[in-house]
C-alpha positions as CSV (number, residue, x, y, z in Angstrom):
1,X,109.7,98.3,75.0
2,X,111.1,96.6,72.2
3,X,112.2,93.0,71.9
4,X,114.5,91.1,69.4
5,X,116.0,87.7,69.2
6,X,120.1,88.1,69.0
7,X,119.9,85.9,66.3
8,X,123.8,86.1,65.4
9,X,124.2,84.6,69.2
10,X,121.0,82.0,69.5
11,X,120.8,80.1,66.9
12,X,117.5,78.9,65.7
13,X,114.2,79.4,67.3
14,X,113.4,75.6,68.4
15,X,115.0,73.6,71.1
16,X,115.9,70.3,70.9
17,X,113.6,68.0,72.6
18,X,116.0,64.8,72.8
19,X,119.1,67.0,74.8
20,X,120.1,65.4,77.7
21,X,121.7,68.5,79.8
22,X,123.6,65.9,81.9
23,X,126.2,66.1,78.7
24,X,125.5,69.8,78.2
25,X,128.9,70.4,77.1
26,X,128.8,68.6,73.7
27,X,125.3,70.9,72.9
28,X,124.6,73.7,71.3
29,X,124.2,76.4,74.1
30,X,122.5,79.1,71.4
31,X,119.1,76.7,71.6
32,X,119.0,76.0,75.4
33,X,120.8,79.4,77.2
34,X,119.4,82.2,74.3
35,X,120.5,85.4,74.7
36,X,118.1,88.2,73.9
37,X,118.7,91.5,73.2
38,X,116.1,93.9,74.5
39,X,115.5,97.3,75.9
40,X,114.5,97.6,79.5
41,X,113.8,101.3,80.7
42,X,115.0,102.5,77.2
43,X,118.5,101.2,77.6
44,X,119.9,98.3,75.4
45,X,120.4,94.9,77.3
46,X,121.4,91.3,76.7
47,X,119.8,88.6,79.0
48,X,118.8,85.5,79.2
49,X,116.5,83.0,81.2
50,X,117.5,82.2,84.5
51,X,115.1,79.5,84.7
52,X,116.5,78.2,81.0
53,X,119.9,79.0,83.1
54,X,119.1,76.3,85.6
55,X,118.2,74.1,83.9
56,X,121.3,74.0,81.6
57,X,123.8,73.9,84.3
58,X,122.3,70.6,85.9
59,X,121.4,72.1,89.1
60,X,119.5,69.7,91.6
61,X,118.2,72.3,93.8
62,X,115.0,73.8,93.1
63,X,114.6,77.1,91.2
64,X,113.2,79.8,92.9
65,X,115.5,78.6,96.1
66,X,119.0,78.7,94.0
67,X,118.2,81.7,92.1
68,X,117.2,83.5,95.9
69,X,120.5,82.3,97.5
70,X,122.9,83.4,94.7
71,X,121.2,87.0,94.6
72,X,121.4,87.4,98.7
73,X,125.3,85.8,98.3
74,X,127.0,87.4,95.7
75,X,124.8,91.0,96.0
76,X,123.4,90.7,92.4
77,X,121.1,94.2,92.5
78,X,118.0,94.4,90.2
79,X,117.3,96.8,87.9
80,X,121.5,96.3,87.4
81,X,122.3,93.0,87.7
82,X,119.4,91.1,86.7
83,X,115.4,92.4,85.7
84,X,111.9,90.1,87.0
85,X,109.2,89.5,85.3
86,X,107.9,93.0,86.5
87,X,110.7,94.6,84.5
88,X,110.0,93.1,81.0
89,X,107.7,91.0,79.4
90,X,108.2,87.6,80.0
91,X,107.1,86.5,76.5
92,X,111.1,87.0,75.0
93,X,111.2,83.2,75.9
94,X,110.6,82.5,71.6
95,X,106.8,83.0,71.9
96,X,104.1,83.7,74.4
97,X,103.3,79.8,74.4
98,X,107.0,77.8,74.1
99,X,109.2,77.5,76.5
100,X,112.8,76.9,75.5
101,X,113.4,75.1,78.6
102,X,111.2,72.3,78.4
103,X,110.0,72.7,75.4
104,X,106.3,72.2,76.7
105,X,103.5,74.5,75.6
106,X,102.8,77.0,78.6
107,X,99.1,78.1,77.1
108,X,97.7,77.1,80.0
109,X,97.5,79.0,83.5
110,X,99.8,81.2,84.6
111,X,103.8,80.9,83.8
112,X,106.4,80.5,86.3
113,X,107.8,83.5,87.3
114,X,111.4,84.0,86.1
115,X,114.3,86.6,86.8
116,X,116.5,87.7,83.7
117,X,120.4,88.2,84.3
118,X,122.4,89.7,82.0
119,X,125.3,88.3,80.4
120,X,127.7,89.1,83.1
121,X,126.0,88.1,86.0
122,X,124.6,84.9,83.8
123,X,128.5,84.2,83.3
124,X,128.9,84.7,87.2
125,X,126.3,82.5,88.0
126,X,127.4,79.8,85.7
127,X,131.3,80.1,87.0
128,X,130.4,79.5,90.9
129,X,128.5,76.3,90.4
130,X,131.7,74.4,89.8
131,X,130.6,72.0,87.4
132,X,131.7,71.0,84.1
133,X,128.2,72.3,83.2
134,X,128.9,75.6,84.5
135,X,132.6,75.9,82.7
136,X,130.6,75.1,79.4
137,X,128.0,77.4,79.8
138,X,130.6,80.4,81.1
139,X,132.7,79.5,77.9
140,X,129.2,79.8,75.8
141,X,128.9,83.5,77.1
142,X,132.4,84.5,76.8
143,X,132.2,83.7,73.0
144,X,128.8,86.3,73.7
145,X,130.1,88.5,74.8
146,X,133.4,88.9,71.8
147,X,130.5,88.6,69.3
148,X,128.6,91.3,70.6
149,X,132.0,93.1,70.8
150,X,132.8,91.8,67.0
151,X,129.4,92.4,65.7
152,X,128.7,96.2,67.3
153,X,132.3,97.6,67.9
154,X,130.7,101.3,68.5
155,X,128.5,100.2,71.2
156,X,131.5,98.5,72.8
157,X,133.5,101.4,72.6
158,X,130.8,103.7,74.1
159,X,130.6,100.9,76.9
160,X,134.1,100.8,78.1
161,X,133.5,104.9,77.8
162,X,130.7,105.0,80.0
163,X,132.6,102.4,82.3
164,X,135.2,104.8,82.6
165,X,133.6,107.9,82.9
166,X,131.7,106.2,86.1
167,X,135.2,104.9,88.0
168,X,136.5,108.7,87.0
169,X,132.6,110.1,88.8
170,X,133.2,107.9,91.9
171,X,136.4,108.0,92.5
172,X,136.0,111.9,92.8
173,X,133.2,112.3,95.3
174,X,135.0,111.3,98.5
175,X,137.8,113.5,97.9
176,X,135.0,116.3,97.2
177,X,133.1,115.2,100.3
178,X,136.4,115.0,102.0
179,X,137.6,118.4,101.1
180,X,134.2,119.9,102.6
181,X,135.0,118.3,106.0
182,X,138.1,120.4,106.2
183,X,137.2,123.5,104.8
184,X,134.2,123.6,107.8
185,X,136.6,122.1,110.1
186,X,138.5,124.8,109.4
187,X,135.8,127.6,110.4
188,X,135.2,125.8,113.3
189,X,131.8,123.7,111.7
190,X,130.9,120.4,112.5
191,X,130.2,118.6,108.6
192,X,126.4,117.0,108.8
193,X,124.7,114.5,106.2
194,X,122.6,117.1,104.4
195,X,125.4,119.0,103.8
196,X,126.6,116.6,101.8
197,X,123.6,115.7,99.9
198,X,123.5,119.4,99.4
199,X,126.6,119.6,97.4
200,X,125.4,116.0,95.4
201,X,122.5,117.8,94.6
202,X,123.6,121.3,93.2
203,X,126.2,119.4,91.2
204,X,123.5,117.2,89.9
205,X,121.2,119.6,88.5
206,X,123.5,121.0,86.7
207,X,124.4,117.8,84.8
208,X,120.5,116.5,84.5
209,X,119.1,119.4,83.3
210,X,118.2,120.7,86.5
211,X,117.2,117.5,88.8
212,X,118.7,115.7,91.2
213,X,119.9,112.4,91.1
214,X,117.1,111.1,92.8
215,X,114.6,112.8,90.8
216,X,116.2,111.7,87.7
217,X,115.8,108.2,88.4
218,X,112.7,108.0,89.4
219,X,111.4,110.2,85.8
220,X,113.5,106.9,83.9
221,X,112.4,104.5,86.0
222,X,115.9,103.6,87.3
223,X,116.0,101.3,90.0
224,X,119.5,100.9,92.2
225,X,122.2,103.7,91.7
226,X,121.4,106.1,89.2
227,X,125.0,107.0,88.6
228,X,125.1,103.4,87.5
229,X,122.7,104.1,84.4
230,X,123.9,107.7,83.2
231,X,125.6,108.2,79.5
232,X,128.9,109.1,79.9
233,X,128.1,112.3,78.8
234,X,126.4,113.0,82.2
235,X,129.1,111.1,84.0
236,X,132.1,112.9,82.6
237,X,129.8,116.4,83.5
238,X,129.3,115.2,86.8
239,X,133.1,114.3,87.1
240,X,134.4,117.8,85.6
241,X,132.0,119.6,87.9
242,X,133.3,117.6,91.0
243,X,136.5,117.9,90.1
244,X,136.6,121.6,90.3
245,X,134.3,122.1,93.3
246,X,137.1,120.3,95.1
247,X,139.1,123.2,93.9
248,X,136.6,125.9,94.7
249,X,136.4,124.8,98.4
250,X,139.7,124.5,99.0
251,X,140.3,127.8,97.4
252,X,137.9,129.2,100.4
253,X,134.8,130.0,98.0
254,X,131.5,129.8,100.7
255,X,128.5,127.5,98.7
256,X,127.0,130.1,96.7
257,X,130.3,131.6,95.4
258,X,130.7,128.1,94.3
259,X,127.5,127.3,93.0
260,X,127.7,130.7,90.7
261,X,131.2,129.7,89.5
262,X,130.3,126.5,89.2
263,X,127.2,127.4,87.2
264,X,129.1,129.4,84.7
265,X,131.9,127.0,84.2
266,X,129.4,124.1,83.5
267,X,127.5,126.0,80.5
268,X,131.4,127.0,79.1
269,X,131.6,122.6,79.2
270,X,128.5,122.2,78.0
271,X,129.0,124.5,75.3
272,X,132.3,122.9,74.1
273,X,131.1,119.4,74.0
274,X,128.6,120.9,71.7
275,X,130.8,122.8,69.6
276,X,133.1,119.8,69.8
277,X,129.9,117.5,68.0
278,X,130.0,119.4,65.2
């Protein structure tokens, strides 16, 4: 795992000892809110404290407590959402002895344990507190977030791709799932879970080189959905492969018709975006 300041973002590397967050909104957010970019499971994220979050938006409940509620209330999911110390190394926070909350050395005993949300959920968090605090702070991380888009247009651009290659993936599988309820309605068959799963499944090995979408998650360590971390490479397979099963069943293909078909017309896709890379 690999860790780097977002220096364009942060700022400099110290806090400011005399800040008084109670008049956070005339600071500067880059020393007391950092934002780190790291890699977590070998995918690129931006995060920050939550503790360092706390703090900064004035909150007078206590940490562990707030942070507990708003995950349970709003649905924040880990390994998506947000990452514990479990997750990454907790030593991001400027060195393995400074803490850019309180700017106390933390040599001694073991640290606090903190959660790290990303930008967007740090920018949600921020928003529902209904503070001026929490207006600043959001402001802080929309101006973030259009730097990171300024500063690394590509990765933008393949962000809003993979973001719509996943609505595309999930907006297909009921209709799939839907279309396999009729054609077994049709012969009389009653549609059970596993034969669901069993249609996931053969579509999914196809796109992930053979292993389901379980399996797949649990070789990359992916916690949550595991559509939710595919490229969009895998997500736009998935979708093309979905697509035209619905096709195949409602053309009256039985499942290994399908998955033969299916098969062939997935190396011919594979085989153009290939070509197409050239």
């Amino acid at each position: 795992m690999t860790q780097k300041k977002l220096t364009a973002l942060t700022g400099s590397a110290q806090t400011q000892p005399k800040t008084s967050l109670n008049h956070i909104g005339d600071q500067d957010f880059a020393n007391i809110v950092p934002v780190i970019a790291t890699q977590i499971s070998g995918r690129d994220n931006n995060v920050v404290s939550a503790k360092a979050l706390h703090s900064a938006l004035d909150i007078g409940r206590d940490f562990s407590t707030w942070f507990a509620d708003r995950v349970e209330e709003y649905g924040f999911v880990r390994g998506v959402d947000y990452f514990t110390d479990d997750d990454m190394t907790a030593a991001w926070l400027m060195n393995d002895q400074y803490s850019p909350v309180s700017g106390k050395n933390k040599g001694r005993g073991r640290p606090q344990k903190d959660y790290f949300p990303n930008i967007a959920t740090a920018k949600e968090l921020a928003m529902v507190e209904r503070n001026e605090q929490g207006r600043a702070v959001r402001r802080y991380f929309i101006r973030c977030e259009e730097e990171l888009s300024r500063s690394a247009p590509e990765i933008a651009a393949q962000l809003r791709q993979q973001l719509r290659a996943r609505i595309t993936a999930a907006n297909l599988y009921k209709p799939m799932c839907a279309a396999l309820d009729a054609a077994r309605a049709e012969q009389g068959k009653e549609t059970q879970g596993h034969h669901y799963s069993t249609e996931s499944n053969m579509i999914a090995k196809m796109a992930l080189g053979g292993l389901t979408a379980k399996q797949w998650a649990q070789i990359h360590g992916v916690k949550g959905e595991p559509r939710d971390s595919m490229n969009a490479d895998q997500l736009e397979h998935l979708a093309y492969l979905e697509s035209t099963n619905i096709t195949l069943i409602e053309m009256g293909m039985d499942y290994h018709k399908r998955k033969a078909e299916l098969l062939r017309l997935s190396q011919r896709w594979l085989a153009k975006r290939v070509g197409g890379a050239k």
